[in-house]
N, C-alpha and C positions, 0 to 999 in steps of 0.2 A: 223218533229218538227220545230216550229220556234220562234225564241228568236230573241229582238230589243235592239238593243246597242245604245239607247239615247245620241246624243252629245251636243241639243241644242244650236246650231250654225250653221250656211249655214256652208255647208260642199263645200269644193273649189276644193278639191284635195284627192287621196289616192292611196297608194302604197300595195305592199306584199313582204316581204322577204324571203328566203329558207327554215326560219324554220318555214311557215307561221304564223307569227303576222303580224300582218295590222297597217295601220298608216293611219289615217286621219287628215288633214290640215282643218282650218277654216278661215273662212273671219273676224277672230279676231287675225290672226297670231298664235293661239293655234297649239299644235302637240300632239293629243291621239295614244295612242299607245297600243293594244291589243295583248295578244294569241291566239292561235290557237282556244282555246275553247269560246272564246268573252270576258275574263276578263280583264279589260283595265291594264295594268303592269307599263304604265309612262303617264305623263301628262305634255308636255313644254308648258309653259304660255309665248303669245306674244313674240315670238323672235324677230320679227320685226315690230310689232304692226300695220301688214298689211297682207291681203288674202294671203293666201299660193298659188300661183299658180302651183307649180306644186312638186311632192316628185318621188325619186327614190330610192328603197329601196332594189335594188338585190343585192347589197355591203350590209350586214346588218351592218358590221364593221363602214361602213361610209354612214350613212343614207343623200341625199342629198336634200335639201330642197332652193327652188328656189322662191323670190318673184318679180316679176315684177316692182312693186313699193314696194322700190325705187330702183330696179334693184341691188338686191343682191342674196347671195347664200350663203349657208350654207354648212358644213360637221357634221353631228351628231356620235361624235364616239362612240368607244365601251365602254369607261365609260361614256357616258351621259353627256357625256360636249359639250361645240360648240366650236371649233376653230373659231379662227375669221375668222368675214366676209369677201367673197369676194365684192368687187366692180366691177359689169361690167363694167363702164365707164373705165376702165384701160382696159380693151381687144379692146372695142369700143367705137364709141361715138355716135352712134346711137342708139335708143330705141330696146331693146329687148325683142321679144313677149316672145319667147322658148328656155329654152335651157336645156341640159341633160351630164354627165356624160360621158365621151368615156372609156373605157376598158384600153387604153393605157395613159393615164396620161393626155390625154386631154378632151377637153369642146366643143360639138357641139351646133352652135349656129343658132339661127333662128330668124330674123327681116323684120316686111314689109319695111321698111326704104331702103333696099338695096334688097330683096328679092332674097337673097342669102342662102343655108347651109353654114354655116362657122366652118373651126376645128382649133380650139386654140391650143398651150401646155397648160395647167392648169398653169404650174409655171411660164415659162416665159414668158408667157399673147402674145407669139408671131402666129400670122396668120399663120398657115399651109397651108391652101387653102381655097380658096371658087370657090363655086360650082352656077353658076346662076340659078333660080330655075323657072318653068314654073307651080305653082302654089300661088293660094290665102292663106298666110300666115297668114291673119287675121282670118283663118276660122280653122288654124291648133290646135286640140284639144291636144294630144299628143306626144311626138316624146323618143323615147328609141335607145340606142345602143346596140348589142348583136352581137357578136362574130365579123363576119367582114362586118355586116351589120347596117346601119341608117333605124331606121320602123319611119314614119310620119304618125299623121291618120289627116284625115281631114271632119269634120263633113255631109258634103255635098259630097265630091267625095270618099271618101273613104279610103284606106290603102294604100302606098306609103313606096316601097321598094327601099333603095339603096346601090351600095357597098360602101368601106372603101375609097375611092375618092369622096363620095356626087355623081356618077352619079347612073342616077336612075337606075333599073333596071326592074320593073315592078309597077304597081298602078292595086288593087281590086276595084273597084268599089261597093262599098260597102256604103250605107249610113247610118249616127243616130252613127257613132262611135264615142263615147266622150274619152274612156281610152279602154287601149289593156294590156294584163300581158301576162309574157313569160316566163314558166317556166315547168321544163320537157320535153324541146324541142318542144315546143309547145305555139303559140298564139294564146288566146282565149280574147274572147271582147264580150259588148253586142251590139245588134245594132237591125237596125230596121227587120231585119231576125228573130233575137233569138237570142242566142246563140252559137256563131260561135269557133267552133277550126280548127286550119290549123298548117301545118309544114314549120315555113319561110324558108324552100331552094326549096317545093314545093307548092308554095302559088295557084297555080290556083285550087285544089283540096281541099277541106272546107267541113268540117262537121258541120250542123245544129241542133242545139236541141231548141224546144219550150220555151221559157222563162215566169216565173211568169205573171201575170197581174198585172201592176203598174207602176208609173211616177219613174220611176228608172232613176239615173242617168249613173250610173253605175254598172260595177259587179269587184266579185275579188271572184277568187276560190284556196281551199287548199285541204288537203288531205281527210278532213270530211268534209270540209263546202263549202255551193256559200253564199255568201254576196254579197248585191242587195243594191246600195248604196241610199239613196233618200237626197231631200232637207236638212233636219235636221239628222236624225238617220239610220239606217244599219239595216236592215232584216237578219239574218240569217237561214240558212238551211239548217238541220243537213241532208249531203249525206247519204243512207243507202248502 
């Protein structure tokens, strides 16, 4: 069975949280927010009146929402309000392509400017470290933190593991990866394969499954559904 969740707007960005609802970001600075079954439950209009680059939403408590222009970030809490904005310019002062949430109170950050990983404290905006990086930053589509690991995907070379230091520890070669979800112990992404799952502590071993036919941008799977993200709207399809 397949049901299409209309957003009518380029879709920029989308996340999944644990009790999976889905969150799609738009190039209007919009924030839809669905259930599990595709009923959309919230709608934030224009937070920052700019493309959502990128959401992270396995805190569902504190949904994180990242725009590149004009280099802010957001915390969406558990009652539906926004703390105020962060300013990158206080952590750096260089352009930042990526950046995502760390498990322990910090902010990992990603700029071709310096072509470094970098780990902030969140609070006291102070450099932990950085890490010099021997990839194209402009090309990186996603980047998440989970447990004591940094995953990078990068649309052209692939999936880029590293520990709780930024150094690497392996790269899948893998291409077409645009978004990766981790959840149940488990990374799954779409890409030019299919549909790939793996266990990030044992990444060279990946399971493939056949994916739809369509200009998909993405995927995001829950406990009944895959959702197949496209330009405008979301395919759903109900797993049996």
């Amino acid at each position: 069975m397949i049901d299409t969740l209309v957003i009518n707007e380029k879709i920029t960005s989308y996340s999944i949280d644990s009790q999976d609802q889905i969150y799609i970001g738009t190039s209007s600075g919009n924030l839809h927010q669905f259930n599990k079954d595709g009923t959309e439950s919230e709608f934030y209009s224009a937070i920052a009146n700019f493309p959502v680059t990128s959401l992270a939403a396995w805190n569902r408590l504190k949904v994180f929402v990242f725009y590149k222009s004009p280099q802010e970030f957001y915390y969406l809490d558990r009652f539906n309000t926004f703390s105020n904005s962060y300013d990158l310019s206080e952590y750096s002062s260089e352009l930042i392509n990526e950046c995502t949430p760390g498990v322990d109170n910090s902010l990992w950050v990603l700029s071709s400017s310096y072509n470094e990983l970098r780990k902030y404290n969140l609070q006291t905006k102070q450099l932990i470290f950085a890490t010099p990086l021997d990839i194209d930053v402009e090309n990186v589509t996603h980047m998440r933190a989970f447990q004591n690991l940094v995953l990078i995907s990068d649309r052209d070379e692939g999936l880029y593991l590293f520990d709780q230091f930024g150094n690497i520890l392996t790269q899948l070669e893998i291409s077409g990866i645009e978004h990766f979800q981790i959840g149940a112990g488990s990374i799954v992404f779409l890409c030019d394969e299919g549909i790939v799952s793996l266990d990030p502590f044992q990444p060279s071993s990946y399971e493939t499954i056949k994916a739809p036919s369509g200009a998909f941008k993405g995927f995001l799977k829950s406990d009944t559904n895959y959702f197949l993200i496209r330009s405008s709207d979301v395919l759903v399809y109900r797993r049996i």
